[in-house]
C-alpha positions as CSV (number, residue, x, y, z in Angstrom):
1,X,116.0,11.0,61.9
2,X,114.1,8.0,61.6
3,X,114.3,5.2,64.3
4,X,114.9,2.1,63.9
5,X,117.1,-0.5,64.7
6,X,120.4,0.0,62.3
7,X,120.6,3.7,62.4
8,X,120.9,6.6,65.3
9,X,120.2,5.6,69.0
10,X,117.6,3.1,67.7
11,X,117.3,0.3,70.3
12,X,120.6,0.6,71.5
13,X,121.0,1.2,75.4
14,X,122.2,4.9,75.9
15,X,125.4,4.6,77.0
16,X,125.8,2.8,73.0
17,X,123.7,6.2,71.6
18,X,124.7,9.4,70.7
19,X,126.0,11.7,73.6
20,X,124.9,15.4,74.1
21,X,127.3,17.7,73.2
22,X,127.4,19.1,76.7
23,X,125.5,17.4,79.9
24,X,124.3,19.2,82.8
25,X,126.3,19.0,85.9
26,X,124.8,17.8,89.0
27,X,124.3,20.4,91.8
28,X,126.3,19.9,94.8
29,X,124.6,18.9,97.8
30,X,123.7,22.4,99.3
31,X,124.3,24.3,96.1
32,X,121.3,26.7,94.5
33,X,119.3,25.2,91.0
34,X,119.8,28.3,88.7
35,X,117.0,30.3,88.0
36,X,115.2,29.5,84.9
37,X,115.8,31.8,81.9
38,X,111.8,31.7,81.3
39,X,109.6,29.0,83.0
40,X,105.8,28.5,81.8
41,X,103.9,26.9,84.6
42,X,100.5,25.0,84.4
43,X,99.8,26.9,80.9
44,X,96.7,26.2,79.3
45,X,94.9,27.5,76.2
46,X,92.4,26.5,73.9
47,X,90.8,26.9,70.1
48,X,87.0,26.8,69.5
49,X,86.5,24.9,72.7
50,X,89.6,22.1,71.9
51,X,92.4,22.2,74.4
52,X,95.5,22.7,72.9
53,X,97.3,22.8,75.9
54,X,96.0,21.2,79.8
55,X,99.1,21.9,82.8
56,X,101.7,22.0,81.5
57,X,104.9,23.4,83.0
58,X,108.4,24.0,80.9
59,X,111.6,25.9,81.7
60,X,115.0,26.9,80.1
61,X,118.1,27.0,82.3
62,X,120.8,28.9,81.2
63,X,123.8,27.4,78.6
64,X,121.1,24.2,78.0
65,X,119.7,23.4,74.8
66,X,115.8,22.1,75.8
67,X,113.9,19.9,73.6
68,X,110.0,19.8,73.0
69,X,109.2,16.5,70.9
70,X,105.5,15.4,70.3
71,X,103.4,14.2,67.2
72,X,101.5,17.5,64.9
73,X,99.0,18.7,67.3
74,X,100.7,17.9,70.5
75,X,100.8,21.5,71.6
76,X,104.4,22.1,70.8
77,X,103.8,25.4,68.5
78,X,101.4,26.6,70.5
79,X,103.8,26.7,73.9
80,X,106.1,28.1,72.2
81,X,104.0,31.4,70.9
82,X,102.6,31.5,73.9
83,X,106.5,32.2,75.5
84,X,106.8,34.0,72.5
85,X,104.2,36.7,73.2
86,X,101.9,35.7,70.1
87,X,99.1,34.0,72.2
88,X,97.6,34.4,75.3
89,X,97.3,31.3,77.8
90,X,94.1,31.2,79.3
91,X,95.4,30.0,82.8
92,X,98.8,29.4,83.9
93,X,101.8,31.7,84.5
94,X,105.7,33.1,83.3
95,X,108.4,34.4,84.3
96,X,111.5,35.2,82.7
97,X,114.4,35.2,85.5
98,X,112.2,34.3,88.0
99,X,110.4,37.6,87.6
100,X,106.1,37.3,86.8
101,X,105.7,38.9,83.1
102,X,102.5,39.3,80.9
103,X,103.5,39.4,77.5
104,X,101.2,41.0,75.4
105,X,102.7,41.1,72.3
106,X,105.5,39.5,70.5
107,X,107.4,42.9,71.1
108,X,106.9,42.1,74.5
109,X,108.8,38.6,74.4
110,X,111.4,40.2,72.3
111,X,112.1,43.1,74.7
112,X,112.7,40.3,77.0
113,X,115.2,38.3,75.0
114,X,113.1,36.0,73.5
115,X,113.6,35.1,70.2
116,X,111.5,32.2,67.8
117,X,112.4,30.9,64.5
118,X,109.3,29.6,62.8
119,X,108.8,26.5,60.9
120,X,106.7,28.9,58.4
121,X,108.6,30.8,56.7
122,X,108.3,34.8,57.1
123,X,109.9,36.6,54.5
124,X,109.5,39.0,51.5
125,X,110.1,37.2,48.6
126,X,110.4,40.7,46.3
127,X,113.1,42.2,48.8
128,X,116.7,41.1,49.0
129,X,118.2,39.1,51.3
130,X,119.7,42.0,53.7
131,X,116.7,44.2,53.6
132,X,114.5,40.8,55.2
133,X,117.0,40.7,57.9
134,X,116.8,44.2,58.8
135,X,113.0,44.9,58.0
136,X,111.4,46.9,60.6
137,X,115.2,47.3,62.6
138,X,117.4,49.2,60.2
139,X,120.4,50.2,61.3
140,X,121.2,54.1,60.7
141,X,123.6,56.6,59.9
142,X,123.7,59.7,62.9
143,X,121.8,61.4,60.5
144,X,118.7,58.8,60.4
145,X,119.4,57.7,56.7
146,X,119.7,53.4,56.6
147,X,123.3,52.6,56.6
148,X,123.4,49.9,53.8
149,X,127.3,49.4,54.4
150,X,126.6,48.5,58.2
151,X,123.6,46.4,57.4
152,X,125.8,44.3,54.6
153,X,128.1,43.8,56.3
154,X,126.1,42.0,59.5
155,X,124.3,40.2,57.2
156,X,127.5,38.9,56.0
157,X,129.0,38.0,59.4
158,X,125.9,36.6,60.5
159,X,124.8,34.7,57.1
160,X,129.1,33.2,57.3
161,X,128.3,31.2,60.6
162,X,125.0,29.6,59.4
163,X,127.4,28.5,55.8
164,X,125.0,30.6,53.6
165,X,126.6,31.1,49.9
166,X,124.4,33.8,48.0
167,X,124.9,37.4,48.2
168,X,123.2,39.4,50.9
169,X,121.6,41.0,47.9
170,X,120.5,38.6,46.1
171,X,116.5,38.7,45.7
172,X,114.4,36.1,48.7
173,X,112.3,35.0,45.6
174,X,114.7,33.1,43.7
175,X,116.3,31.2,46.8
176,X,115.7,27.8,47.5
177,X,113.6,26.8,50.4
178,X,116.4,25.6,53.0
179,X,118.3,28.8,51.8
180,X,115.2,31.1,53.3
181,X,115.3,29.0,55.8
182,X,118.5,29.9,57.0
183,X,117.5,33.7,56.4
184,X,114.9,33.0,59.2
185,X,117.5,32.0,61.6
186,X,119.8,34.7,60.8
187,X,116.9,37.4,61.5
188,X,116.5,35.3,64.8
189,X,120.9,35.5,65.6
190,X,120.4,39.4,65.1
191,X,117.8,39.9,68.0
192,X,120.7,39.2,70.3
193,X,117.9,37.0,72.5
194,X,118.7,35.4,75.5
195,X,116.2,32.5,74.5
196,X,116.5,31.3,71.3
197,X,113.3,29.0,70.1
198,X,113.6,27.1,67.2
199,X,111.1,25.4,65.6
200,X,112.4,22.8,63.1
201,X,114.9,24.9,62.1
202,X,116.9,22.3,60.1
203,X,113.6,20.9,58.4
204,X,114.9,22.4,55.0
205,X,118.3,22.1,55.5
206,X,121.1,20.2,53.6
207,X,123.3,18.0,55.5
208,X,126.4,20.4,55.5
209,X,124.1,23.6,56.6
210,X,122.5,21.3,59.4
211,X,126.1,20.7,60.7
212,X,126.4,24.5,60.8
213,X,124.1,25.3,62.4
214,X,124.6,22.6,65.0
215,X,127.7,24.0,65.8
216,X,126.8,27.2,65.8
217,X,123.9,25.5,68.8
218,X,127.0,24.8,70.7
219,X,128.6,27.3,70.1
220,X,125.5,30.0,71.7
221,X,124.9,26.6,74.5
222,X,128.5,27.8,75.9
223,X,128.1,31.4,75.8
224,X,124.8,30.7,78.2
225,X,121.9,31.0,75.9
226,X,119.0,28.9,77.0
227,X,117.8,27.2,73.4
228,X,114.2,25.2,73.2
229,X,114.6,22.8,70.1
230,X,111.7,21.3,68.6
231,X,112.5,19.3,66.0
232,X,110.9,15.7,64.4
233,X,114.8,14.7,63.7
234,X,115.6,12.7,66.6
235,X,119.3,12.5,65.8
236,X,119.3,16.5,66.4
237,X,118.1,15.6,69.7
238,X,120.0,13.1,70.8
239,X,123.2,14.8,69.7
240,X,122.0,18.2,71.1
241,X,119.8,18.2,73.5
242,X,120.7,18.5,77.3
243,X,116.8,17.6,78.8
244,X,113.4,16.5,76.5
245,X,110.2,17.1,77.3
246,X,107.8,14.9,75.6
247,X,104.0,16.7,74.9
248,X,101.0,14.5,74.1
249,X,97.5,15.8,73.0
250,X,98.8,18.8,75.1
251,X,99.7,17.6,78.3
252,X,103.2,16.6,79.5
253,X,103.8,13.6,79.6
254,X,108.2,13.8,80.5
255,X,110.7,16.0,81.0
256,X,114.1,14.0,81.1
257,X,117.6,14.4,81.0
258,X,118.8,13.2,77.7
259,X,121.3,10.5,79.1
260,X,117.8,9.1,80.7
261,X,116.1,8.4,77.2
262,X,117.5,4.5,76.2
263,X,116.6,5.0,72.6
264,X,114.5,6.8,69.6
265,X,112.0,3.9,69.8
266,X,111.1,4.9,73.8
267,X,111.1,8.5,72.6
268,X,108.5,7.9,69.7
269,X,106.5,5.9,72.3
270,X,106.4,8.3,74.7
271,X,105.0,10.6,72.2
272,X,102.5,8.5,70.4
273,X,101.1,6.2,73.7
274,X,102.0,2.8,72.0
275,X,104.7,0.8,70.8
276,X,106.1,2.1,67.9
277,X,107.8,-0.2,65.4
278,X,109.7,1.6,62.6
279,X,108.6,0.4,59.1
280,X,111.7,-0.5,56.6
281,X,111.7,-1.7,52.9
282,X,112.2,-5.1,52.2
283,X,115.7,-6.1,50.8
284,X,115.5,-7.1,47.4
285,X,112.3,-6.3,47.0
286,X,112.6,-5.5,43.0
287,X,113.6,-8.2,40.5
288,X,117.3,-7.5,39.0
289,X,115.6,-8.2,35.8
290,X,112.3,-5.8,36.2
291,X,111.7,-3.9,33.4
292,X,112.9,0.0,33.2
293,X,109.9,2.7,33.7
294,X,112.5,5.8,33.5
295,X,115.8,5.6,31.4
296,X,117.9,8.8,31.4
297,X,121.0,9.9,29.6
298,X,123.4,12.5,29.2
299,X,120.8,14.6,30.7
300,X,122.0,18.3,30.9
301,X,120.0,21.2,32.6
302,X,121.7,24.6,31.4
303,X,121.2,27.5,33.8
304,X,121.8,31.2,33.1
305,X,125.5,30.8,34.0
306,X,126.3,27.1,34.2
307,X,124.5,23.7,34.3
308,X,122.4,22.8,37.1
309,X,122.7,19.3,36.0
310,X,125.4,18.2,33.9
311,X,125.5,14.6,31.8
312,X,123.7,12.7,34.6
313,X,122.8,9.2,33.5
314,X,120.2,6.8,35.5
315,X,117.5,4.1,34.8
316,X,114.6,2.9,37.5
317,X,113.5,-0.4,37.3
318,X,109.3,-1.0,37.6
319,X,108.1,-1.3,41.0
320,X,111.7,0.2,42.6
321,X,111.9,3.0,45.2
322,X,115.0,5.2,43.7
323,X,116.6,7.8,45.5
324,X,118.1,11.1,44.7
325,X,120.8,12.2,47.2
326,X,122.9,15.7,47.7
327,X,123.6,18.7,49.0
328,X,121.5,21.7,48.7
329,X,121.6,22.9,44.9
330,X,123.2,19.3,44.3
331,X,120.1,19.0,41.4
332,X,117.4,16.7,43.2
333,X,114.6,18.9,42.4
334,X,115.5,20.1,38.9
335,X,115.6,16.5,38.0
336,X,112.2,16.0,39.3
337,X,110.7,18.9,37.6
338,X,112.3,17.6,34.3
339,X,110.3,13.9,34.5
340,X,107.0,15.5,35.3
341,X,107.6,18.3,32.5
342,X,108.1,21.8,34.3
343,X,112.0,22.1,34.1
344,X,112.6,26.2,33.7
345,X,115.7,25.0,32.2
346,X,117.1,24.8,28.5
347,X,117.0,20.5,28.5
348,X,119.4,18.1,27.1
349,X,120.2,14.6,26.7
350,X,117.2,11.9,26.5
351,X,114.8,11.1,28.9
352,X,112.6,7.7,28.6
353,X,109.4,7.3,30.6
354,X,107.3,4.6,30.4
355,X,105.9,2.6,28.1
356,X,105.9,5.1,25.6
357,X,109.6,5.8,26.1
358,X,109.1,9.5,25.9
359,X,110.0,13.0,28.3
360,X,106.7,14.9,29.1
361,X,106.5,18.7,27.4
362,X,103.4,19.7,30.3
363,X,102.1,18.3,33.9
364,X,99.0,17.8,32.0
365,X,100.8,15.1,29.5
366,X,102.8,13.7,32.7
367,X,99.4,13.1,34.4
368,X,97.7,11.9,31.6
369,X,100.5,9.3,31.9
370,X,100.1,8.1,35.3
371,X,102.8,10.3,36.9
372,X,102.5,12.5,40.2
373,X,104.4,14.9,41.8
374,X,105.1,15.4,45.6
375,X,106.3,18.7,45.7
376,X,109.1,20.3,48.1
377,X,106.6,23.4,49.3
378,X,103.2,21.4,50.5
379,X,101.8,25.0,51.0
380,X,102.8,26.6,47.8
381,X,102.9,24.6,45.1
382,X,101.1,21.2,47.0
383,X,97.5,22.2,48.2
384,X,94.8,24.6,47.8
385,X,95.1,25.9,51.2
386,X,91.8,28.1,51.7
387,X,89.9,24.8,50.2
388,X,88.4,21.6,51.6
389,X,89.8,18.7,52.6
390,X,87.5,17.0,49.8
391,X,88.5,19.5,46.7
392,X,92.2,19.2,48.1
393,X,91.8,15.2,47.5
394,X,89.6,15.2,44.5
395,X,91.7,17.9,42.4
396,X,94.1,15.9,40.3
397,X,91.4,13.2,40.3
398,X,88.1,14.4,38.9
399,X,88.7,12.4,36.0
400,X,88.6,9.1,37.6
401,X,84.8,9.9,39.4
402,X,82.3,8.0,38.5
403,X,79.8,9.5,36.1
404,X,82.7,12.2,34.6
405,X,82.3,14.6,33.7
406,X,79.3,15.3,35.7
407,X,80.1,15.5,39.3
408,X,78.8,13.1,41.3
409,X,78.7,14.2,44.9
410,X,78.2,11.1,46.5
411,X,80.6,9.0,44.1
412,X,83.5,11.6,44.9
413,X,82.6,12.0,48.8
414,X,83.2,8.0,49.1
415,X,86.7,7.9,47.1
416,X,87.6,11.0,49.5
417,X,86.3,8.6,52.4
418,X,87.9,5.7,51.5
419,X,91.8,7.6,50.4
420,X,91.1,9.5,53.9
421,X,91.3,6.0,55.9
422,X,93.9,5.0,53.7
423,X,95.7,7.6,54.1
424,X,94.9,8.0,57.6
425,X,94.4,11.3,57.5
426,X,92.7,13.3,60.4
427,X,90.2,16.4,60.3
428,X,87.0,17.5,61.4
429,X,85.0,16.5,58.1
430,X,85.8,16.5,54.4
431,X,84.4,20.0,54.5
432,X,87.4,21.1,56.8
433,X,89.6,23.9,55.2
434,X,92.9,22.1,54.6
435,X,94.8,25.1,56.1
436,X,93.1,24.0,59.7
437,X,95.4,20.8,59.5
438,X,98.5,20.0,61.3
439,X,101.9,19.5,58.9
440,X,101.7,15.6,58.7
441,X,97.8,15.8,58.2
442,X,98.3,18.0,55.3
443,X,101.6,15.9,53.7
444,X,99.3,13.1,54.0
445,X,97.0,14.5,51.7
446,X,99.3,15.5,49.0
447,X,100.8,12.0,48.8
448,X,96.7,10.7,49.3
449,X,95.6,13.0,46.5
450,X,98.2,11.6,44.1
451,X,97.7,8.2,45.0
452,X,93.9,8.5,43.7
453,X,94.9,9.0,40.8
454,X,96.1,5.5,40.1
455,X,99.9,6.5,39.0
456,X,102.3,4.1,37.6
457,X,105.2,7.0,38.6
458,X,105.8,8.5,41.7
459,X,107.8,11.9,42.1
460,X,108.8,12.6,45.6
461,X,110.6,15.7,46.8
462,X,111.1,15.9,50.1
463,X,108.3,14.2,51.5
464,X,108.2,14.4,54.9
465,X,109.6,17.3,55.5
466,X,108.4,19.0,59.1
467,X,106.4,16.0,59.7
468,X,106.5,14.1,63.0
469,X,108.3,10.5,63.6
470,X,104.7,9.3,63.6
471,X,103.3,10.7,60.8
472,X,106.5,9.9,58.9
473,X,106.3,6.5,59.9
474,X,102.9,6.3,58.3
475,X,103.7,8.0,54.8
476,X,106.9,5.2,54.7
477,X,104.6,2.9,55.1
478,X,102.3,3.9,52.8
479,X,104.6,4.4,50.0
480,X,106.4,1.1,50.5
481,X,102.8,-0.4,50.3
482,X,102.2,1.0,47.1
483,X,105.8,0.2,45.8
484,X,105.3,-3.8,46.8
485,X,101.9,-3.7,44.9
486,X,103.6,-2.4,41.7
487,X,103.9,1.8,41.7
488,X,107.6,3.0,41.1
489,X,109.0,6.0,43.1
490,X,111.5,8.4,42.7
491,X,112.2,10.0,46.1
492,X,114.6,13.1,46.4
493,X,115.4,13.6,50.3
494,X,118.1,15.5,52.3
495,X,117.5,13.4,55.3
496,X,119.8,10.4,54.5
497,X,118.4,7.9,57.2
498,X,115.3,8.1,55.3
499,X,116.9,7.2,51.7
500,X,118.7,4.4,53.6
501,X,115.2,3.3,54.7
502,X,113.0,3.3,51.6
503,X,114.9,3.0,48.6
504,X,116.5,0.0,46.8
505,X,119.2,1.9,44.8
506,X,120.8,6.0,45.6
507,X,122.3,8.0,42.8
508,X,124.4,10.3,44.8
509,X,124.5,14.2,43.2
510,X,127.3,16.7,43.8
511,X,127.2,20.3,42.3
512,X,124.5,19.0,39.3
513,X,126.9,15.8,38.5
514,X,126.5,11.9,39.1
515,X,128.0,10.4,42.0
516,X,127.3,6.6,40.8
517,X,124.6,5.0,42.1
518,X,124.4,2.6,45.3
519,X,122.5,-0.3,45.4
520,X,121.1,-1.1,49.0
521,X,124.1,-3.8,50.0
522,X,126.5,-1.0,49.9
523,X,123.9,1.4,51.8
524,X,126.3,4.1,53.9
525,X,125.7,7.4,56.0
526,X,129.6,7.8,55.8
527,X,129.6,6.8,51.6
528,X,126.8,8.9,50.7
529,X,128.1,12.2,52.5
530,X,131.6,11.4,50.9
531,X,130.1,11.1,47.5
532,X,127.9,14.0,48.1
533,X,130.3,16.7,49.1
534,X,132.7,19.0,46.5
């Protein structure tokens, strides 16, 4: 979610916000706390010399869903692969029922009933859907062979709760991000843990499979799993959450009932050590009569078996922030691909860009053109991971260098410089491998890198996903900066809130078919889902 003051528990007083699904009782007077499912106490690591994490101390209680909310870098990942057996504090101490353990290993933790889902995903991409689930855990016949009917049919029971439509045999490598996703969480269901971690777990997620799997939180809350939630989607918290524990720069700074936390603002405050004012885009902000930079029509994508779009017709006006809005598969992203000229699809219908009023055939003509592309997977598709944070920025820009198309060190090492403040983006030196960089450090790049190029179009797709309130805060502002001095955006996004926040006009997408378009006045959380679902 994204505070501010019209959506969510912005600066409301709590008893106006959101209410946990399920508070903790008080203990009698007398009566016994219950022993922690796992409690970390006065944990400390650190990396090359940097603390990661200074003291800190954080439990699970049984039936409690726990959130860990911080900024990139706060420490959050690291505390949790330290419960989860994948690093080794350097001081401090856990216990899992009030019992000492020394997890070695992430076997370890797993033998004790802990369970993570990681915000990177872990799969096989050549291997099917069931075989990821069960990889390394088969379950077999009394004769040792796998028994595929068993397996299937878990994976099908299991998939059903979290609302996940392919087959259990369809191949990793053609799903969609928030579909893996998803997979990730089912491997995590199957490990029958006690402790369940997840670690923005509905960071890819549409809005219908983030409902799932929030009932399906509730659901494991009253059975008496202990569930830590770390997620950047405030909402998630406030609806969920029982306590919050706020890290900063690896030390704790909170841990609070829920019903104690007046509003997203005082969260995001907490978290960042100043007042945090949420930015928000200017109504009317584009000219009814601005000329149009994209004019589609009729456009048609034809898949193997049926469109993925189908007759969708829209125009964006120069200087406008336009949305895309849907459900998973809904055709945000295939639309996207189409204006930058990478559409895997047979194309029909016209599409209009620019001043030349033509569709692009290659990237290469698109970026010749002035367009850029924010893509969905930052580390596939987005940045040169195992490269600097200086060839990541200068990449789609070399043309643009003075003295081209001889490189100039010095010219290039100040556009990095100046883009880096811009774009306030941290690291250790342009020389810093980009893969050494927190999630928002690394999205702020991407949208940096493109922005150096000077574009007339911007193509967003899910910009900010896994990025912190702070960090998000920053790329809205960013963008909207760049859309008052002229650049026009296209912004696909599953995280309504943040349409609602940045974009002048919606066109609303349901199964690859228009919705109609919303112009800001008639901006609606309850209209968009309506519009959005089959």
């Amino acid at each position: 979610m994204t505070p501010s003051a019209s959506t969510g528990p912005a600066a409301a007083p709590r008893d106006g916000a959101p209410q946990p699904a399920q508070d903790i009782a008080p203990l009698r007077p007398g009566s016994t706390p219950p022993l922690p499912l796992v409690a970390a106490t006065r944990i400390s690591i650190a990396f090359n010399g940097s603390p990661a994490l200074s003291d800190v101390d954080f439990d699970i209680l049984p039936g409690e869903v726990h959130a860990l909310v911080g900024e990139n870098g706060a420490g959050k990942s690291s505390l949790m692969k330290i419960l989860g057996g994948i690093y080794l504090p350097d001081a401090g101490a856990l216990s899992v029922g009030g019992a000492p353990v020394a997890f070695r290993t992430s076997a370890d933790a797993i033998d004790a009933g802990i369970a993570i889902i990681h915000q990177e995903l872990n799969l096989v991409d050549s291997l099917p859907v069931v075989d990821n689930l069960f990889l390394g855990k088969e379950i077999t016949t009394r004769f040792g062979f796998p028994d595929h009917t068993a397996m299937r049919a878990k994976a099908r029971a299991v998939l059903a709760q979290l609302g996940f439509k392919p087959s259990p045999d369809a191949l990793v490598g053609a799903l969609r991000i928030g579909e893996k996703q998803l997979i990730e969480i089912a491997k995590a269901l199957l490990a029958d843990a006690r402790v369940l971690i997840m670690d923005e777990p509905t960071s890819a997620l549409s809005d219908a499979e983030t409902h799932a799997l929030e009932a399906l939180v509730r659901t494991l809350r009253e059975r008496g799993m202990g569930i830590v939630l770390i997620s950047h989607r405030l909402q998630e918290v406030f609806d969920l959450a029982d306590r919050v524990t706020v890290l900063r720069d690896g030390r704790h700074i909170a841990t609070l009932p829920i019903g104690r936390v007046e509003s997203a603002e005082q969260l995001v405050s907490m978290m960042i050590g100043k007042q945090f004012v949420a930015p928000r885009r200017d109504a009317g902000a584009v000219r009814a009569a601005s000329d149009a930079m994209i004019d589609v029509r009729e456009l048609t994508l034809s898949g193997e078996h049926r469109p993925v779009v189908d007759r969708v017709s829209f125009d964006v006006r120069r200087g406008e922030v336009f949305g895309l809005s849907g459900l998973l598969g809904a055709g945000k992203t295939e639309i996207l691909e189409t204006l930058f000229g990478v559409s895997p699809y047979r194309v029909a219908g016209t599409v209009a860009i620019g001043a030349a009023r033509r569709a692009f055939r290659t990237p290469a003509e698109a970026v010749e053109a002035g367009v850029a592309f924010v893509t969905e997977d930052r580390k596939k598709d987005g940045l040169l991971v195992d490269q600097s944070v200086e060839a990541n920025f200068l990449l789609p820009s070399l043309a643009h260098i003075e003295g081209f198309p001889f490189y100039r060190r010095r010219a290039a090492a100040r556009r990095v410089a100046a883009q880096t403040k811009a774009s306030n983006v941290k690291h250790g030196g342009a020389n810093e491998l980009v893969a050494t960089l927190s999630g928002g450090n690394q999205q702020k790049l991407i949208i940096g890198k493109w922005l150096m190029t000077d574009p007339v179009l911007l193509l967003l797709d899910e910009p900010t996903r896994g990025v912190d309130v702070a960090a998000k805060s920053e790329i809205y502002q960013q963008i909207l900066q760049a859309a008052r001095a002229g650049l026009t955006v296209v912004v696909a996004s599953s995280e309504i809130d943040e349409l609602m926040l940045m974009c002048d006009r919606i066109l609303v997408l349901c199964e690859g078919r228009s919705r109609g378009v919303l112009e800001r006045a008639a901006f609606s959380a309850d209209e968009l889902v309506k519009r959005a679902s089959p």
